[in-house]
C-alpha positions as CSV (number, residue, x, y, z in Angstrom):
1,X,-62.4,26.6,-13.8
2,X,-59.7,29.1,-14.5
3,X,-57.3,30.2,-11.8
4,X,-56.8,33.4,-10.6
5,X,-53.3,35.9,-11.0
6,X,-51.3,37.3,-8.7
7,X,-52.5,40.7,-8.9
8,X,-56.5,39.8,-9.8
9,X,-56.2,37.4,-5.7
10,X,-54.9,40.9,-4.6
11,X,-58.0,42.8,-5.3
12,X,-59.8,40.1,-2.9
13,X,-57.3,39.9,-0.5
14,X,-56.9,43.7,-0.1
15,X,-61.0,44.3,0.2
16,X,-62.7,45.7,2.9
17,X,-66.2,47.3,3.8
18,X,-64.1,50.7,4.4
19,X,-62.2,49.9,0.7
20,X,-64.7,47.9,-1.7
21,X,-62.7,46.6,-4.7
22,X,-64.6,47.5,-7.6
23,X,-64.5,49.5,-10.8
24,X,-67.5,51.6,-12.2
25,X,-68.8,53.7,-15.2
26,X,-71.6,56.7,-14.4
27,X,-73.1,56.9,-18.2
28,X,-75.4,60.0,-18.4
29,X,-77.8,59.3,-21.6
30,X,-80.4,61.9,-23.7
31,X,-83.8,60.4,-24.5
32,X,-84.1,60.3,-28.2
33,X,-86.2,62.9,-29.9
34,X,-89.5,62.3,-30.6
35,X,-90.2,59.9,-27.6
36,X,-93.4,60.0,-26.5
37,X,-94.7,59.7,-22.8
38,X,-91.6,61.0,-21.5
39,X,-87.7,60.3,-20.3
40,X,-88.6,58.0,-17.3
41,X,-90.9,55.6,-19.3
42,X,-87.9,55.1,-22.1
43,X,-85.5,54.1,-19.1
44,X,-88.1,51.7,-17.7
45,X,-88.4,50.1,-21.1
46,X,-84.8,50.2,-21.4
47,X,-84.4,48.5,-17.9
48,X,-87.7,46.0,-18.3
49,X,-85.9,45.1,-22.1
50,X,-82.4,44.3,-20.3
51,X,-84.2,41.7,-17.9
52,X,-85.1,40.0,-21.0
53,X,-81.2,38.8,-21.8
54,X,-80.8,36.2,-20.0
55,X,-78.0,34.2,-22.2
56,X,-75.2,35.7,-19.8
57,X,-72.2,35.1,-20.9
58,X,-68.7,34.6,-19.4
59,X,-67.2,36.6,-17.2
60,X,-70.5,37.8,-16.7
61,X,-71.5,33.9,-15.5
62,X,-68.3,33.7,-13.3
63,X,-68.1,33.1,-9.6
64,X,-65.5,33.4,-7.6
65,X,-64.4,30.1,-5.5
66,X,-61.9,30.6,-2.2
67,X,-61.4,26.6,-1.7
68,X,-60.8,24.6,-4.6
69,X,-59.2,21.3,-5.7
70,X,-55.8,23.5,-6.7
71,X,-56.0,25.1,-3.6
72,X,-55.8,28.5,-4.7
73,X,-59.2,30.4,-5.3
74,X,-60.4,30.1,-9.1
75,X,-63.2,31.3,-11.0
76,X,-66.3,28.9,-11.7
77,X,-69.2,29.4,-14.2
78,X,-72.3,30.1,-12.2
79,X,-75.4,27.5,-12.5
80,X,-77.6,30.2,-13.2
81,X,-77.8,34.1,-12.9
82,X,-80.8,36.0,-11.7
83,X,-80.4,39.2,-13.3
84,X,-83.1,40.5,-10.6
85,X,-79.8,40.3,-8.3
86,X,-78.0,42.3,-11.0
87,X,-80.0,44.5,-13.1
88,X,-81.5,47.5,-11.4
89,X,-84.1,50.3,-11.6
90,X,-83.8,54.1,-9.7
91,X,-86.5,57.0,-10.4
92,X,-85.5,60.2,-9.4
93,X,-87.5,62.7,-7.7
94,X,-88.7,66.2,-9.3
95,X,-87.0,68.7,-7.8
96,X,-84.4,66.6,-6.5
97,X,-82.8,64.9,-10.0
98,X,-80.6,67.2,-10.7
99,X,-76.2,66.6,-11.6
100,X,-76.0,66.4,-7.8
101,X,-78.6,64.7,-6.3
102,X,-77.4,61.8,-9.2
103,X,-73.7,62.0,-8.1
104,X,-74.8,61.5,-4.4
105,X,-77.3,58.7,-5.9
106,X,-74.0,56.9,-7.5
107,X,-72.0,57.6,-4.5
108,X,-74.4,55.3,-2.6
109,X,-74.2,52.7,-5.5
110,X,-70.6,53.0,-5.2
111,X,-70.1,52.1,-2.1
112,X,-71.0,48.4,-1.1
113,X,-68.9,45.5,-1.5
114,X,-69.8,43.0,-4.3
115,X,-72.1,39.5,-3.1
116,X,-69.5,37.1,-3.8
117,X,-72.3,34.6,-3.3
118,X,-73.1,35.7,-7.2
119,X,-71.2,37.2,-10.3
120,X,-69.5,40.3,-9.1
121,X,-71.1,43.0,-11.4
122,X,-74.4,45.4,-11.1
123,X,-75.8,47.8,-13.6
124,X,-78.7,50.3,-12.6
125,X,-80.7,52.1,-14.9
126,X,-81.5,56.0,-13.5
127,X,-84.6,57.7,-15.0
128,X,-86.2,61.2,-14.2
129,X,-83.1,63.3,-14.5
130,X,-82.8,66.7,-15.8
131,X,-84.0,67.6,-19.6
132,X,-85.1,64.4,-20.5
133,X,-82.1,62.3,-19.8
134,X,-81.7,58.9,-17.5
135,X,-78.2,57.9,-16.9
136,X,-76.5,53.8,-16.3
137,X,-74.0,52.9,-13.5
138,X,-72.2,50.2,-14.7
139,X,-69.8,48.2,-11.6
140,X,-67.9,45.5,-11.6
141,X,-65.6,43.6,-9.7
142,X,-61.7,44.9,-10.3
143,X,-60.4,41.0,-9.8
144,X,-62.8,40.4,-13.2
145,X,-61.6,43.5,-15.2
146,X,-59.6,46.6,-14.6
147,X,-60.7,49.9,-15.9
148,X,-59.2,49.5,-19.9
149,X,-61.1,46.3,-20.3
150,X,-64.0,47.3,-18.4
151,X,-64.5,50.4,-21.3
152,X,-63.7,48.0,-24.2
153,X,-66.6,45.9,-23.0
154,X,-69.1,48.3,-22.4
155,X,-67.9,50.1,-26.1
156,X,-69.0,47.0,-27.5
157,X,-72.3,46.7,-26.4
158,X,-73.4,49.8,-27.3
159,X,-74.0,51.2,-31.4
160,X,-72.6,54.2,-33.5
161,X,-75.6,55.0,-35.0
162,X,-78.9,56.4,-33.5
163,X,-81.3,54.5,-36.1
164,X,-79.6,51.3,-34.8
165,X,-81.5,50.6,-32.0
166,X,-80.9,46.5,-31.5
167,X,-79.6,46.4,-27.4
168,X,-77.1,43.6,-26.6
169,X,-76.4,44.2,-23.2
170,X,-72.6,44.2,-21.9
171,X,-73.4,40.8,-20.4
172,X,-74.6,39.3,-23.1
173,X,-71.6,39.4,-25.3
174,X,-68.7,37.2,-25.0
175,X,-65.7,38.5,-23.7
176,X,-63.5,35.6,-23.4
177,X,-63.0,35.0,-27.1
178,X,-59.3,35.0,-28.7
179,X,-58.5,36.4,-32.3
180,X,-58.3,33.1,-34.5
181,X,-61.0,31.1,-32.6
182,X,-62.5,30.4,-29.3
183,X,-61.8,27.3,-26.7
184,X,-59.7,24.6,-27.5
185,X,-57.4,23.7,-29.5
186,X,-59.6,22.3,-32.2
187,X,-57.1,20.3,-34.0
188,X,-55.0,23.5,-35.2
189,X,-52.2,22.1,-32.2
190,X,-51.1,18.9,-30.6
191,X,-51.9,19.1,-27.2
192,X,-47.8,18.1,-26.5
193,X,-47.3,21.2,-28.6
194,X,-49.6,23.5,-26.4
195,X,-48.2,22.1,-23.2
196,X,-44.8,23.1,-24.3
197,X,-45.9,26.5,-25.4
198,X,-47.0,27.2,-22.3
199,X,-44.2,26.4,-20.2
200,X,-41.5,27.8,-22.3
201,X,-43.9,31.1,-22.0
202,X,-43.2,30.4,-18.3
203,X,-40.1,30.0,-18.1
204,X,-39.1,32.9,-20.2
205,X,-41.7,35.2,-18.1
206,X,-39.6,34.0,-14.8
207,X,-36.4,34.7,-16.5
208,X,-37.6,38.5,-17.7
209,X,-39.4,39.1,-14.3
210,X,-36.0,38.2,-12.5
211,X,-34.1,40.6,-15.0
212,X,-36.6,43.1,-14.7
213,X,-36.8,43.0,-11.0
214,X,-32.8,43.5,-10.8
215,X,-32.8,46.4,-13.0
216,X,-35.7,47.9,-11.5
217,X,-33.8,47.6,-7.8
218,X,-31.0,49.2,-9.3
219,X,-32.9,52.2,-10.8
220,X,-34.7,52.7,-7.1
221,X,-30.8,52.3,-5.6
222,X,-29.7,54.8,-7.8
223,X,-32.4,57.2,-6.9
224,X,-32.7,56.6,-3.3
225,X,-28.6,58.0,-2.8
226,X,-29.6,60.7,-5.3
227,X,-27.0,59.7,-8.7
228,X,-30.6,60.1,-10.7
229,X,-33.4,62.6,-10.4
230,X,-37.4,61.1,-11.2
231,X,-36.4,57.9,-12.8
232,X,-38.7,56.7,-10.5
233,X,-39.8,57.9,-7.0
234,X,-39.3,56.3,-4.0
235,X,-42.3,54.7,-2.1
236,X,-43.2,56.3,1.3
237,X,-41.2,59.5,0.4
238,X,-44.9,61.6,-0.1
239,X,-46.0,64.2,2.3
240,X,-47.5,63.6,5.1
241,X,-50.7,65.7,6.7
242,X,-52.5,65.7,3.6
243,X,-56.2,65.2,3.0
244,X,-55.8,63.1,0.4
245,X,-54.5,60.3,2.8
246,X,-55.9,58.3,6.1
247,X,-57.8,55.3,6.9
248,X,-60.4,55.0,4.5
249,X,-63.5,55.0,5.7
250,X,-67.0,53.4,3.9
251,X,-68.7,56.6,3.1
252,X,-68.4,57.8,-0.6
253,X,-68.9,61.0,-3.0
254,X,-68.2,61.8,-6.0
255,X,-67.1,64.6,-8.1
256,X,-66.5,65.3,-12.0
257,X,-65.2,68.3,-14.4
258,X,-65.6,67.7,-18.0
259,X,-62.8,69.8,-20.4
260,X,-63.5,70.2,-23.9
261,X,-60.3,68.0,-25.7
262,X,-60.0,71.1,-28.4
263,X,-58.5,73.7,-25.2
264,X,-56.3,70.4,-24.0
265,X,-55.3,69.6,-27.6
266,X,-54.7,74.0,-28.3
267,X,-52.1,73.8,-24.9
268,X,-50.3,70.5,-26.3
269,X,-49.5,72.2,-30.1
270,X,-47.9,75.4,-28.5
271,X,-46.3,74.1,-25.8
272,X,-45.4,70.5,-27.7
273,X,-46.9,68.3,-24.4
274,X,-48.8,65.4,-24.1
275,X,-52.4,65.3,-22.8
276,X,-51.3,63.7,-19.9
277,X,-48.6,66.1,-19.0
278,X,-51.5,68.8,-19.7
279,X,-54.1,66.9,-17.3
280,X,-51.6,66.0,-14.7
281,X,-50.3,69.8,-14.3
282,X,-54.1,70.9,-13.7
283,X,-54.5,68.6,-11.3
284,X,-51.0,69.1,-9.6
285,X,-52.2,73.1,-9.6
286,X,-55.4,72.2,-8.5
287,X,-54.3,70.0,-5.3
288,X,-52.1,72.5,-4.1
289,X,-54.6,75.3,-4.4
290,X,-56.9,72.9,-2.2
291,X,-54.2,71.8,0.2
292,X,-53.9,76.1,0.3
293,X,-57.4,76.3,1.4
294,X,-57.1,73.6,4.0
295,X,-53.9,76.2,5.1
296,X,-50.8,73.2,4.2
297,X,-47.9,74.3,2.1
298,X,-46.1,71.5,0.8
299,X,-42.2,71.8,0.6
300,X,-41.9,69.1,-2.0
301,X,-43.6,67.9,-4.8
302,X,-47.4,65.7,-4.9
303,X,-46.6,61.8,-5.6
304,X,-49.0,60.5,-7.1
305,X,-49.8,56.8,-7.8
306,X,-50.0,55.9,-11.4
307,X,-51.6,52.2,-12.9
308,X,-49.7,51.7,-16.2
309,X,-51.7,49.3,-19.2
310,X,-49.1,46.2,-19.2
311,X,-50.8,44.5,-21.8
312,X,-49.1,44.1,-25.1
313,X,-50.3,45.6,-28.3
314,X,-53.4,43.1,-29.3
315,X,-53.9,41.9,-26.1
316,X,-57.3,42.0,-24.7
317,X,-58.1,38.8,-22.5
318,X,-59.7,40.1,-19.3
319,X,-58.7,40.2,-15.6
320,X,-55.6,42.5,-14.9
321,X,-53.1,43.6,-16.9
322,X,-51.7,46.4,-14.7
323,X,-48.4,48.1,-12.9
324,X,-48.7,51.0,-10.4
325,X,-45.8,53.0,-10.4
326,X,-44.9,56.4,-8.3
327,X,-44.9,59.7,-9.8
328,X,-43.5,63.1,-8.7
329,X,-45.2,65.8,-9.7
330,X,-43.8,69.6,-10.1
331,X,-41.9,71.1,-7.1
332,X,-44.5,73.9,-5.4
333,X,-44.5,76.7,-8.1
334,X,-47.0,79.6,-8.9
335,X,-46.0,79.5,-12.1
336,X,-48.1,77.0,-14.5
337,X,-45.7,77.2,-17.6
338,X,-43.1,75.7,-15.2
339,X,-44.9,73.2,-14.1
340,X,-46.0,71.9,-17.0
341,X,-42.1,71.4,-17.9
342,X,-41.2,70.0,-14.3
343,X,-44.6,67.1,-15.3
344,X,-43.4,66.0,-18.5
345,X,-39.8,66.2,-17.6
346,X,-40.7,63.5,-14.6
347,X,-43.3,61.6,-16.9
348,X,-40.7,61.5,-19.5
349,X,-38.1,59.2,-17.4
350,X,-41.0,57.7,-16.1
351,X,-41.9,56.2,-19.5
352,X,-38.4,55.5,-20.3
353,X,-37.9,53.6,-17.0
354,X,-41.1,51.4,-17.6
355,X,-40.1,50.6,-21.8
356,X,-36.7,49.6,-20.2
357,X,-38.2,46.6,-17.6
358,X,-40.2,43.7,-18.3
359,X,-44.2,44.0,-17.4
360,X,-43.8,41.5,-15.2
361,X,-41.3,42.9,-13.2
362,X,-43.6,45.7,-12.9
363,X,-46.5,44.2,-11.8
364,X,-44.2,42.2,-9.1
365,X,-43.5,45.8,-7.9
366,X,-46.7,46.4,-7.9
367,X,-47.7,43.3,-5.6
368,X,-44.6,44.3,-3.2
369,X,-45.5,47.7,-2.4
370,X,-49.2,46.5,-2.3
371,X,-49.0,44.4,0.0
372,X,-46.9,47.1,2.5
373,X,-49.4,49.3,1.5
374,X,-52.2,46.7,2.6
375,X,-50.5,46.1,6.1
376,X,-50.4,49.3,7.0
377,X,-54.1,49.9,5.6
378,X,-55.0,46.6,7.9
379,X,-53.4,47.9,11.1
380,X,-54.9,51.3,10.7
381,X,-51.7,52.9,10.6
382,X,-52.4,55.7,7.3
383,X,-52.4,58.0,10.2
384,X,-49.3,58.2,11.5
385,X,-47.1,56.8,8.7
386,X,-45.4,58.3,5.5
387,X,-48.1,57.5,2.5
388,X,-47.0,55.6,-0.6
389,X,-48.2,58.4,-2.4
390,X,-50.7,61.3,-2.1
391,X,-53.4,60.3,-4.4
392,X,-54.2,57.4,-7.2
393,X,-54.5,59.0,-10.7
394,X,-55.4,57.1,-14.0
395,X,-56.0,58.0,-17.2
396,X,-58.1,55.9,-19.2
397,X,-58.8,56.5,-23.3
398,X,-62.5,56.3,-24.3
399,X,-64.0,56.0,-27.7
400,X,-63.1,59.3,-30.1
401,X,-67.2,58.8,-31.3
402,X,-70.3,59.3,-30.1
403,X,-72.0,56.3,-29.0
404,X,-76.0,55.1,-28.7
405,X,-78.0,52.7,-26.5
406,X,-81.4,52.3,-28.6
407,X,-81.6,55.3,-30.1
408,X,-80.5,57.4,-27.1
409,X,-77.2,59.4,-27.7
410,X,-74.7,58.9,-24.7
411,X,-73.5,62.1,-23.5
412,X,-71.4,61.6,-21.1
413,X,-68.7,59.5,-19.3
414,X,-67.7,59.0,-16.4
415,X,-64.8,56.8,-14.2
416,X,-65.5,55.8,-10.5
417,X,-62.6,54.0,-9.3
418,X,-61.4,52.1,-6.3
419,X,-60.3,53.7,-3.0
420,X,-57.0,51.8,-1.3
421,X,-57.3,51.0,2.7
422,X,-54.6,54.3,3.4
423,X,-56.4,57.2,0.8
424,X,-59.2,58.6,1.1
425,X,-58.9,60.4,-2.9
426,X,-58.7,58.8,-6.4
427,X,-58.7,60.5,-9.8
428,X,-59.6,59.2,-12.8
429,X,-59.4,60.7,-16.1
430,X,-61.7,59.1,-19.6
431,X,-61.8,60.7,-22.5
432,X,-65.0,60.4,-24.6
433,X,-66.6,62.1,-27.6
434,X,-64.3,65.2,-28.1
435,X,-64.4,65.9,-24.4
436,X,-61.7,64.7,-21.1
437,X,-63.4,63.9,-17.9
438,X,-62.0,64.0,-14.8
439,X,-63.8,61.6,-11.9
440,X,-62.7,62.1,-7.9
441,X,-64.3,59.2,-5.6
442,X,-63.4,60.3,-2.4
443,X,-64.4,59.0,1.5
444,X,-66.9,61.2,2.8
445,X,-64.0,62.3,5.2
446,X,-62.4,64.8,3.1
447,X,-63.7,67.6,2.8
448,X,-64.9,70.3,0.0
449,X,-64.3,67.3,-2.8
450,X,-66.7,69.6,-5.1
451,X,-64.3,72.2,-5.2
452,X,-61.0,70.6,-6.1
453,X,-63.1,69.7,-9.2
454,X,-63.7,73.3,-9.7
455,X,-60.3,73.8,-9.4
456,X,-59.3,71.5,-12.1
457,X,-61.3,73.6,-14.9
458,X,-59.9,76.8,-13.2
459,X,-56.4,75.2,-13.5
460,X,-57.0,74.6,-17.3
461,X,-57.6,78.7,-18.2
462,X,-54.4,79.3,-15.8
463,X,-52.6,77.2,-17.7
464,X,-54.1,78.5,-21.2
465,X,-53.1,82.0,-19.9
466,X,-49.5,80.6,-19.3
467,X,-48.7,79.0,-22.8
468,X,-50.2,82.9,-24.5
469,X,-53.7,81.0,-25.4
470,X,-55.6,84.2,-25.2
């Protein structure tokens, strides 16, 4: 058995009906050409083929267990896995199978809480859609994976060629192996050796959390009497009276807007940004057009709540690896060109302030104002107290090349993320194939979710307009 982190026990402890705690993928797929007997019957195949791999490997085999001999919960591989309980198949209706009706079908998908009776994962298989195309929701438990590993894994089981049609299903494939060999320590190190590897690792991870944590304090001192501007901001500092915030409730829908990376990539070379500081000013534009229509003017800038990829480079064991850090936006402006400077002016210190900690003191933060988060979300009180931030966005980077599940080229790709006890919004960007998407998972208590999407493609050609793109 293999114990549990800090932050993975947090995913558990923070769960609810109203605020599920798992990750998902919507992948939209084209039937190959030349198919015969139409789109639906390749996704049954497909579906019947995956209830055929039945070597399930770990994590895929893991389940979680609350009481153990440690005392503290741990994962345990599973004595057998009925993929019946995991593996499903959806057939659209004619007439009703189009982008909407499937967005409203993975809404529903989205939004019950894992068995944790059983492996905490589900992939359905969605045939009948529009011109020939089926789609795949992939979920998963976000104590087993966050949203980085969750991509590499499903990358893997798929194939860069069309004429490559072997399937190896995502759980088939094992994603607990280390470069250099897997389990044990097969003679390459003396088990005294290993034991004092890994408390010196220990030992030196306490010592830079405890640095980390002071110097961190000290940057949120600094900030809160107002000697620095956006090194960091301040928790419970976002506007209040926002959609975007509440008690979550269980209802879910979902929302996307796919931008072509060539218009993102034309801003960044005249206007020398980032893609992120591109994709967070269309969505800072965006939000306060919405929060227009809903008649609030804000009088300071969004916060947003930003995950940050912890992991070092080459590091790509599973579970979490993640810190959540706040994130001013750009002061209200009608002007896009200035908002785009005020983003990457706050994102700038932003990166700066996270190379100049240790991860772990970052994740500790993260746990701290998690857990306040989490009380507040428990007692109901999203209401009538100041939010930690407005809204959760993450960016997470997808493969640059087209990719294949027998034969069928995959499309499209997109992020359904987690909704926190006290929001009722998250964002989630994934690039894929030459093209960003943005996913919104949103409670079905706010409102008019389909058009802050819109907004977010509108927000691009304002922007172009703004930099002299013509």
């Amino acid at each position: 058995m293999s114990r549990l982190s800090l932050l993975d026990l947090a995913f558990f402890i923070a769960e609810s009906e109203a605020s599920p705690k798992h990750v998902a993928g919507l992948h939209i797929h084209q039937v190959p050409k030349g198919v015969k007997g139409g789109g639906a019957n390749f996704a049954k195949q497909l579906y019947e083929e995956f209830l055929t791999h039945t070597d399930v490997q770990a994590p895929f085999d893991q389940v979680i267990n609350f009481v153990s001999p440690t005392l503290m919960p741990s994962w345990s591989t599973a004595e057998s896995v009925d993929l019946a309980q995991h593996v499903f198949f959806h057939k659209m209706k004619a007439g009703q199978n189009d982008r909407e009706a499937l967005y409203a079908l993975a809404a529903d998908l989205h939004e019950p809480v894992l068995e944790r009776s059983r492996p905490l994962w589900e992939v359905h298989v969605i045939a009948g859609l529009w011109d020939r195309q089926f789609a795949i929701y992939y979920k998963m438990h976000h104590a087993v994976a966050d949203g980085i590993t969750m991509t590499r894994w499903g990358v893997e089981s798929l194939r860069t060629t069309p004429d490559d049609d072997t399937v190896t299903p995502v759980w088939t494939l094992d994603h607990t192996r280390r470069s250099g060999g897997s389990g044990g320590l097969k003679g390459k190190k003396r088990l005294d050796q290993a034991v004092a590897g890994t408390v010196w690792k220990q030992l030196t991870a306490n010592s830079k959390r405890a640095v980390g944590i002071g110097r961190l304090t000290a940057m949120l001192a600094l900030e809160a009497i107002k000697l620095t501007k956006n090194a960091i901001a301040l928790p419970f500092m976002a506007s209040r009276g926002t959609p975007f915030t509440g008690n979550a409730t269980p209802g879910r829908q979902f929302a996307t807007t796919a931008v072509p990376m060539a218009r993102i990539d034309a801003i960044r070379k005249v206007s020398r940004a980032t893609l992120n500081h591109v994709a967070l000013t269309c969505l800072d534009g965006a939000m306060h057009r919405f929060l227009a229509d809903e008649g609030i003017e804000l009088d300071r800038p969004i916060t947003i709540q930003m995950p940050v990829n912890l992991r070092r480079e080459g590091e790509k064991n599973g579970g979490n690896k993640i810190g959540i850090i706040l994130v001013d936006l750009s002061p209200p402006t009608d002007d896009a060109y200035v908002r785009l400077r005020n983003v990457g002016y706050s994102l700038r210190n932003v990166r700066t302030m996270i190379d100049a900690v240790a991860p772990e003191a970052v994740e500790t933060y993260t746990i701290l104002t998690g857990l306040l988060g989490q009380i507040a979300g428990m007692l109901k009180l999203a209401d009538v107290v100041t939010p930690m931030g407005n809204t959760l966005v993450s960016n997470v980077p997808g493969p640059a090349k087209r990719l294949y599940i027998k034969g069928a080229p995959l499309l499209e790709m997109h992020p359904m993320s987690t909704l926190p006890a006290t929001h009722l919004l998250n964002i989630t960007l994934f690039s894929y194939a030459g093209t960003l998407y943005f996913g919104l998972i949103a409670t079905d208590a706010l409102p008019n979710l389909g058009r802050l999407a819109a907004y977010v493609e509108e927000e691009i050609a304002t922007l172009e307009e703004a930099v002299g793109i013509s």
